[in-house]
KOLRO-272921 format. One record per residue (C-alpha): residue number from 1; residue in three letters; y, x, z. Coordinates in steps of 0.2 Angstrom, whole numbers, plus 5000, padded with zeros to 4 digits. Example, Ala and Ser with C-alpha at 12.3 -4.5 7.8 and 13.67 -1.06 7.14 Angstrom:
residues 2
+-----+-----+------+------+------+
|   k |   r |   c2 |   c1 |   c3 |
+-----+-----+------+------+------+
|   1 | ALA | 4978 | 5062 | 5039 |
|   2 | SER | 4995 | 5068 | 5036 |
+-----+-----+------+------+------+
***
This chain:
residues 284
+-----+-----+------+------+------+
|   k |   r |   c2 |   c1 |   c3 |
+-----+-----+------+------+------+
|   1 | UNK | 4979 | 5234 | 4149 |
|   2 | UNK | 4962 | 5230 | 4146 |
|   3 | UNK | 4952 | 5214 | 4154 |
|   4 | UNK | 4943 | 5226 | 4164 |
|   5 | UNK | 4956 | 5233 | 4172 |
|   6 | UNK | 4963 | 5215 | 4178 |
|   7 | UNK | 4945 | 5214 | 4185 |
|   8 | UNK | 4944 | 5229 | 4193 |
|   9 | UNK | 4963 | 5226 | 4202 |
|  10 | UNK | 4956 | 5209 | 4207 |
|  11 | UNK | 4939 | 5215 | 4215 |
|  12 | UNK | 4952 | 5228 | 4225 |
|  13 | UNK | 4962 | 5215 | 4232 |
|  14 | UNK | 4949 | 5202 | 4234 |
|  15 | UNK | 4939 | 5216 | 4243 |
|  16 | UNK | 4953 | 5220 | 4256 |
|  17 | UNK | 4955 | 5201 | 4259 |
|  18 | UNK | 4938 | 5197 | 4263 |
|  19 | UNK | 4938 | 5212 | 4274 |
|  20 | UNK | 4953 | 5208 | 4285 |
|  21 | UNK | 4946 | 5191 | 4284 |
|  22 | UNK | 4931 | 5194 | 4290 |
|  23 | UNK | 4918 | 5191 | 4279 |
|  24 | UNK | 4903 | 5203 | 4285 |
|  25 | UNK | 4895 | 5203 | 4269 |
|  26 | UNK | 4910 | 5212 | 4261 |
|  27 | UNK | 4913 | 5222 | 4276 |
|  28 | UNK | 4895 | 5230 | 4274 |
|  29 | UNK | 4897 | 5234 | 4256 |
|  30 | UNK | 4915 | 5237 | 4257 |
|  31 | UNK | 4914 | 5255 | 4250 |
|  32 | UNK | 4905 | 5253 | 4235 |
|  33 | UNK | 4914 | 5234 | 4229 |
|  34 | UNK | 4932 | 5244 | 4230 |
|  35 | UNK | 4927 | 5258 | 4223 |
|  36 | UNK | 4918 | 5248 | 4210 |
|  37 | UNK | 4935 | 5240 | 4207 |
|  38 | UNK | 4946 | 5257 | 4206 |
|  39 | UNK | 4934 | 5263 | 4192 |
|  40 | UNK | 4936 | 5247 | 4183 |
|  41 | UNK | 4955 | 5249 | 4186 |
|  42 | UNK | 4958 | 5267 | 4181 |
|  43 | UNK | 4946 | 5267 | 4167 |
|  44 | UNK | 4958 | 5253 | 4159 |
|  45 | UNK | 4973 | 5265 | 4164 |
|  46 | UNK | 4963 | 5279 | 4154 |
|  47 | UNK | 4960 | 5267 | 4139 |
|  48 | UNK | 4977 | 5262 | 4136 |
|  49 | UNK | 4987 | 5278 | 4139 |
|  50 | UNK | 4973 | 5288 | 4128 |
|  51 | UNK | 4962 | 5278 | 4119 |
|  52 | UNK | 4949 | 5281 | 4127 |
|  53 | UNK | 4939 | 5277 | 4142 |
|  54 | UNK | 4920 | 5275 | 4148 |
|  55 | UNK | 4919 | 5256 | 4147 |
|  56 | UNK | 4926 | 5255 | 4131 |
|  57 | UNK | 4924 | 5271 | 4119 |
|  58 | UNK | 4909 | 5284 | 4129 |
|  59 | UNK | 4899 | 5275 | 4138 |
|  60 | UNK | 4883 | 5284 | 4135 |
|  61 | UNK | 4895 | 5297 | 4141 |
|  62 | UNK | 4899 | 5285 | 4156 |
|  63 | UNK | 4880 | 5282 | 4161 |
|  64 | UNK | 4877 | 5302 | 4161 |
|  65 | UNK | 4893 | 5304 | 4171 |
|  66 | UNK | 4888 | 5290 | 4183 |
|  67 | UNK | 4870 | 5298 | 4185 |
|  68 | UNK | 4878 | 5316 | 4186 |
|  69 | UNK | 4886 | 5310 | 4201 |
|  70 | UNK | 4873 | 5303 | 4213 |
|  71 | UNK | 4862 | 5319 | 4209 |
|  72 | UNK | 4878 | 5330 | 4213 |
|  73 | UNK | 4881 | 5320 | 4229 |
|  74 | UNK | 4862 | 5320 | 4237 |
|  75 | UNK | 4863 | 5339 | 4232 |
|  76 | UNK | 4878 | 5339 | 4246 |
|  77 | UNK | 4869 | 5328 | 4257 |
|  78 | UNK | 4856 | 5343 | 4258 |
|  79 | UNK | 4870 | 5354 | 4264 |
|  80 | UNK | 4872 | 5341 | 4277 |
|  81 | UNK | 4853 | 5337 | 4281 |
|  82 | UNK | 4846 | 5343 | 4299 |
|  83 | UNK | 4835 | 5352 | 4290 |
|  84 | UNK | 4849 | 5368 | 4288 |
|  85 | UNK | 4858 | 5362 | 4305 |
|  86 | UNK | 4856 | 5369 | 4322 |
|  87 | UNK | 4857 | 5354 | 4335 |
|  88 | UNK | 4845 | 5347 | 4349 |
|  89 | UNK | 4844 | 5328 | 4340 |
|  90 | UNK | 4846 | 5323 | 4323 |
|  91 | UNK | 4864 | 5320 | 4321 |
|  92 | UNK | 4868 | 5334 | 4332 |
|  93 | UNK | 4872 | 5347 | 4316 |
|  94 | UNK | 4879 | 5334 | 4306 |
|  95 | UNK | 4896 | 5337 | 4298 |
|  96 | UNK | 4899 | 5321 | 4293 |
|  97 | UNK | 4890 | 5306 | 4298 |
|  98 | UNK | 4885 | 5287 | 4292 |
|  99 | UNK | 4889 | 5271 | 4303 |
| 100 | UNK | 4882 | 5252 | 4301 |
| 101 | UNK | 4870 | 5257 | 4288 |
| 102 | UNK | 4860 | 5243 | 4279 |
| 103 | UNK | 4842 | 5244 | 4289 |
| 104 | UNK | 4832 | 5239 | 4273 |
| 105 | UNK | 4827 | 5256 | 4267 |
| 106 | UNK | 4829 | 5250 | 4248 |
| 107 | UNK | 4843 | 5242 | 4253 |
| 108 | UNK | 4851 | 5257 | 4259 |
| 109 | UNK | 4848 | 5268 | 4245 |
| 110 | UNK | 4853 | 5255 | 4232 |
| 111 | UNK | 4872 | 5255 | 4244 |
| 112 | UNK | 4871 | 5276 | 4243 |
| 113 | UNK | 4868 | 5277 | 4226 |
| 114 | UNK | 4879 | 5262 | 4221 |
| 115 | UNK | 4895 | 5271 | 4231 |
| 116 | UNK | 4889 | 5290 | 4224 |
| 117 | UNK | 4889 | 5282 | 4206 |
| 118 | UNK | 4909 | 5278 | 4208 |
| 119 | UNK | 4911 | 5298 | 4214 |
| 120 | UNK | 4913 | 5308 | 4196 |
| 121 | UNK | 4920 | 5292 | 4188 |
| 122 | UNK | 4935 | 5290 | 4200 |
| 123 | UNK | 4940 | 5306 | 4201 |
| 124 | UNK | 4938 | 5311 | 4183 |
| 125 | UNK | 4946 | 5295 | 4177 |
| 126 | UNK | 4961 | 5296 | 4190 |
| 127 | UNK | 4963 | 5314 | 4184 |
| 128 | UNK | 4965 | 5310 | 4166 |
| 129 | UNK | 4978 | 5297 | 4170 |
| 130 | UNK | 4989 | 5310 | 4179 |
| 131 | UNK | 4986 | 5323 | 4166 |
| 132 | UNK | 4993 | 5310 | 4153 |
| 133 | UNK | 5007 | 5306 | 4165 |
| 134 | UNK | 5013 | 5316 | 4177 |
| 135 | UNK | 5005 | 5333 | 4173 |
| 136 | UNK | 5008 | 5331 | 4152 |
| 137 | UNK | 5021 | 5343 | 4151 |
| 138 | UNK | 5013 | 5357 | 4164 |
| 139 | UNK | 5010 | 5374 | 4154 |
| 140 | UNK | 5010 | 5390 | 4160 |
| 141 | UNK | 5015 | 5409 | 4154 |
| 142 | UNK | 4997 | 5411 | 4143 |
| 143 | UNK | 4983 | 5417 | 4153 |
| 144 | UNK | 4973 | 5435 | 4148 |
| 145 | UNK | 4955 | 5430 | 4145 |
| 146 | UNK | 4944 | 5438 | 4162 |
| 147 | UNK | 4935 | 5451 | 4159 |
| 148 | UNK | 4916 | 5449 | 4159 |
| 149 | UNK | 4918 | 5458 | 4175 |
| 150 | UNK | 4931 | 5445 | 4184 |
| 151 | UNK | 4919 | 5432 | 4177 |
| 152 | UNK | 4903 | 5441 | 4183 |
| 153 | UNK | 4913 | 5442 | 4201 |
| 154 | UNK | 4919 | 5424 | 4202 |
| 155 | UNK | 4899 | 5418 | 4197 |
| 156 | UNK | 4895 | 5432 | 4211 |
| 157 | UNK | 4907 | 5423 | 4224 |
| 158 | UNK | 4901 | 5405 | 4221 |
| 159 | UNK | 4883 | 5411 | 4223 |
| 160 | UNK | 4888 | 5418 | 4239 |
| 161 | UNK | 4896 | 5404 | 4244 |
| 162 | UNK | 4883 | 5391 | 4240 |
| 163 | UNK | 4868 | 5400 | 4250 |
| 164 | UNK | 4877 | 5405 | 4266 |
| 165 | UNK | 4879 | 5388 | 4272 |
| 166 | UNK | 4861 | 5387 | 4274 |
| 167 | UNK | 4859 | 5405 | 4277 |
| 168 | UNK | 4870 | 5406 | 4292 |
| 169 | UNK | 4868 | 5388 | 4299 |
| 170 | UNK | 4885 | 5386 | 4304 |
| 171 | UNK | 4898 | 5369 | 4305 |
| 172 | UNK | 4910 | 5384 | 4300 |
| 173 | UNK | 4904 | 5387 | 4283 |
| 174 | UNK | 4906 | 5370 | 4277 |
| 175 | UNK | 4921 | 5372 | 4267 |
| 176 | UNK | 4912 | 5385 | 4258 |
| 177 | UNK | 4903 | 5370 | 4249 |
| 178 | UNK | 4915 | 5362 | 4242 |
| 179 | UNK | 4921 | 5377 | 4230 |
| 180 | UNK | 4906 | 5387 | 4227 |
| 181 | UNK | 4901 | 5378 | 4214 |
| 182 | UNK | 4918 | 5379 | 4206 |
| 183 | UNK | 4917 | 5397 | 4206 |
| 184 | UNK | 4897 | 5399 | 4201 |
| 185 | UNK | 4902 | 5388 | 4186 |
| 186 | UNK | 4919 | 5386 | 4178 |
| 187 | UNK | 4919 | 5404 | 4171 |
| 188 | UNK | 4899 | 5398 | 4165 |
| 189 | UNK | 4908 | 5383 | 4156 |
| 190 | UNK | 4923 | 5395 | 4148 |
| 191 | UNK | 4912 | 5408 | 4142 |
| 192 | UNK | 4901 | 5397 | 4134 |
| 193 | UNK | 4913 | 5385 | 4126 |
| 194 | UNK | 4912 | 5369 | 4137 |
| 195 | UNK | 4928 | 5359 | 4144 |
| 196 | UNK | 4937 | 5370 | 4156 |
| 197 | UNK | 4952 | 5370 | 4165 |
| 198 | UNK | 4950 | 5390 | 4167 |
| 199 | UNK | 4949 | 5391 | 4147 |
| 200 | UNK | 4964 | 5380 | 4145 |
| 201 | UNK | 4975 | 5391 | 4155 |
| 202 | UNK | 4972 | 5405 | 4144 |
| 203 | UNK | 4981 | 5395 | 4131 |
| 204 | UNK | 4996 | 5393 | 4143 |
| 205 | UNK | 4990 | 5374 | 4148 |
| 206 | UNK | 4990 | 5369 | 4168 |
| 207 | UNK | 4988 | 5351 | 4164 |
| 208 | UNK | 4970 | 5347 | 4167 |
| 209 | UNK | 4972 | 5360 | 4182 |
| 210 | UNK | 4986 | 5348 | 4188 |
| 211 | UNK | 4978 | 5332 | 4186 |
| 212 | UNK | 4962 | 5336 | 4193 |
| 213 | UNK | 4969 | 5342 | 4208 |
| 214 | UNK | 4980 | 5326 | 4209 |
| 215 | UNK | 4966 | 5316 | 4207 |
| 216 | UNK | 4954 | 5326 | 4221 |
| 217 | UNK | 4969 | 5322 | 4232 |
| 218 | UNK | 4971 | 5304 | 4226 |
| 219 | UNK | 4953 | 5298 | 4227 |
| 220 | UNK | 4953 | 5309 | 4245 |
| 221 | UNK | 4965 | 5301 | 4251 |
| 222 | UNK | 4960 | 5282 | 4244 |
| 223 | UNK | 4941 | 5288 | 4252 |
| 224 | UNK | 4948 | 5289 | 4269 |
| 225 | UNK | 4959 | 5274 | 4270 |
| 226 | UNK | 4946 | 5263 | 4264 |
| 227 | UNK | 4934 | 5270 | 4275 |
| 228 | UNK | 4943 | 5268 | 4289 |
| 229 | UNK | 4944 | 5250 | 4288 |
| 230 | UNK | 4925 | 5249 | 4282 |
| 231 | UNK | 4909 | 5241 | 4292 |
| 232 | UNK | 4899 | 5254 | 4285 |
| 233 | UNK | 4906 | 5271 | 4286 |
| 234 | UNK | 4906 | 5289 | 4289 |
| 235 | UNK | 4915 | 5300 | 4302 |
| 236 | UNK | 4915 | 5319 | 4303 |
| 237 | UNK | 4911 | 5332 | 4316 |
| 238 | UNK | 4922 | 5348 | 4313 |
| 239 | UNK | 4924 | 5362 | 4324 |
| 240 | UNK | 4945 | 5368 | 4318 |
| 241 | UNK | 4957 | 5355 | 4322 |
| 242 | UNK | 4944 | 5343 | 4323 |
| 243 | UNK | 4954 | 5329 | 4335 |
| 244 | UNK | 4970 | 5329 | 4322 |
| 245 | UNK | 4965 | 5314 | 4311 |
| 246 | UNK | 4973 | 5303 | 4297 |
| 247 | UNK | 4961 | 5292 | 4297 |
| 248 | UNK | 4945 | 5298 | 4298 |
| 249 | UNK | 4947 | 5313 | 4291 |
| 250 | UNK | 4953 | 5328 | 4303 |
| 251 | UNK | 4970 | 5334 | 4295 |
| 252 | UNK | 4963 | 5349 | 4288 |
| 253 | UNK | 4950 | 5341 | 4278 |
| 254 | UNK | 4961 | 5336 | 4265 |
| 255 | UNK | 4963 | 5352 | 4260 |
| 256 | UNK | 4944 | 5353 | 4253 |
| 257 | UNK | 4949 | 5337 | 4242 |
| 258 | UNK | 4958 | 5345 | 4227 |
| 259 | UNK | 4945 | 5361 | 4227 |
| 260 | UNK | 4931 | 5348 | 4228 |
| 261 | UNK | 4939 | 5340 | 4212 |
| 262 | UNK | 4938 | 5354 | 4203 |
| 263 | UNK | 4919 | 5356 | 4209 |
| 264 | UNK | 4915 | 5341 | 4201 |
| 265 | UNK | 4921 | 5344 | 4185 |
| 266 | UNK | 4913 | 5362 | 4185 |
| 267 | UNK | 4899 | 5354 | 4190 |
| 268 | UNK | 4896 | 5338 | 4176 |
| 269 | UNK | 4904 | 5349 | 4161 |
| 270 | UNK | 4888 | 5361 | 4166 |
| 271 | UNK | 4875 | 5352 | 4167 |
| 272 | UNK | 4879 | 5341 | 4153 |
| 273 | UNK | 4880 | 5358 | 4142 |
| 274 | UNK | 4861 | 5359 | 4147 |
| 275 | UNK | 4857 | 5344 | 4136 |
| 276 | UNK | 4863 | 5354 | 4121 |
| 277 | UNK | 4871 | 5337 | 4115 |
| 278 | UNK | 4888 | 5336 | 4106 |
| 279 | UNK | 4905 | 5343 | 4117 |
| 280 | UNK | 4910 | 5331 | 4130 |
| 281 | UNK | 4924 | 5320 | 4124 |
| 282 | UNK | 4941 | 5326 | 4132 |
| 283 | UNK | 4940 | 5314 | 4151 |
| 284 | UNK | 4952 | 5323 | 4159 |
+-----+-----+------+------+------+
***
């Protein structure tokens, strides 16, 4: 394994032992250090099992990624801003909330974009590693191409999904968030050529399927277990089972983790086809 990936494994363990210990500091920035330290640890996972990573073979391609992900993650935030919630205070409409934030303003944004920076590189590096591992050998019965029509219903859907949130203000339709960009999306990325997982399954391969919903549920899980120990951290206010937790996460949650994988990858794949530049390289 690479140097970095010692690194990264170090700063994870070093992290959860000055956090038990209780160093302050460390508990502040918890989420950001660890998550700093899983990307470091992954990404050498990716590099040796394939060859490539985004610390050691794309990192132009890591930099858009890294960017991609804060701008993708302050779009969600909208969803979640009281601007599109009813409720009588500011937290009121919240679905999920932040705890023990830094009071420094610049301080603060520099913690939420350092933490949003590791979203996309976790998930898409955790979801190479399973595709090369435990998903390799996941194929399918070869797919029909959708017709324009499927494909003119599925952007149809995601459209749909993404405005009624802040249409019809309601904690109900938050799920709807985490796959209408998935469905607006992916069949914009097949048609036109970009990484896909709905283009591979027309060829009869579920692997990067697979490993992106491995990964979703992975980095999900990891998310809530760090969090829960964290200074600084986030809880949730759900209407549907909302008192059944692991963690902080009410059981149910989970479920959006894998969709909200899939999302993402929707989500970079697309806007990085706006730059016209040269295909993507093959992470996952």
């Amino acid at each position: 394994m690479k140097p970095h990936g010692w690194l990264g494994l170090a700063i994870i363990l070093g992290a959860e032992a000055a956090l038990f210990g209780g160093q302050p500091l460390v508990a502040h920035w918890f989420t950001p250090i660890v998550w700093t330290g899983y990307v470091l640890f992954v990404d050498a996972l990716a590099a040796w099992l394939t060859g490539r990573s985004y610390l050691t073979t794309d990192r132009v391609e890591g930099v858009l990624l890294a960017l991609t992900s804060i701008a993708c993650w302050w779009l969600f935030e909208l969803y979640n801003s009281p601007r599109f919630w009813r409720g009588g205070t500011q937290s009121a409409g919240l679905w999920w909330h932040y705890h023990g934030l830094e009071p420094n303003p610049f301080l603060r944004r520099v913690g939420y974009d350092w933490a949003f920076a590791t979203i996309f590189p976790a998930l898409f590096l955790t979801a190479t590693v399973l595709r090369t591992t435990v998903f390799r050998r996941m194929f399918v019965r070869p797919a029909h191409r959708p017709s324009r029509e499927v494909h003119h219903l599925l952007v149809a859907a995601g459209v749909l999904a993404a405005a009624l949130p802040l249409v019809l203000v309601s904690a109900w339709l938050v799920p709807l968030v985490w796959v209408a960009f998935a469905l607006l999306l992916e069949p914009l990325n097949s048609r036109a050529g970009r990484p896909s997982w709905l283009a591979d399954l027309r060829g009869g391969n579920a692997s990067r399927l697979f490993g992106l919903l491995g990964a979703g549920l992975v980095c999900g899980v990891l998310w809530e277990f760090w969090n829960y120990w964290a200074a600084t951290k986030w809880t949730y206010t759900v209407p549907y089972v909302g008192g059944v937790k692991i963690f902080e996460m009410p059981v149910l949650g989970y479920l959006g983790f894998p969709a909200f994988a899939l999302e993402c990858f929707a989500m970079y794949h697309w806007l990085r086809g706006l730059l016209r530049a040269a295909p993507a390289p093959p992470l996952p």
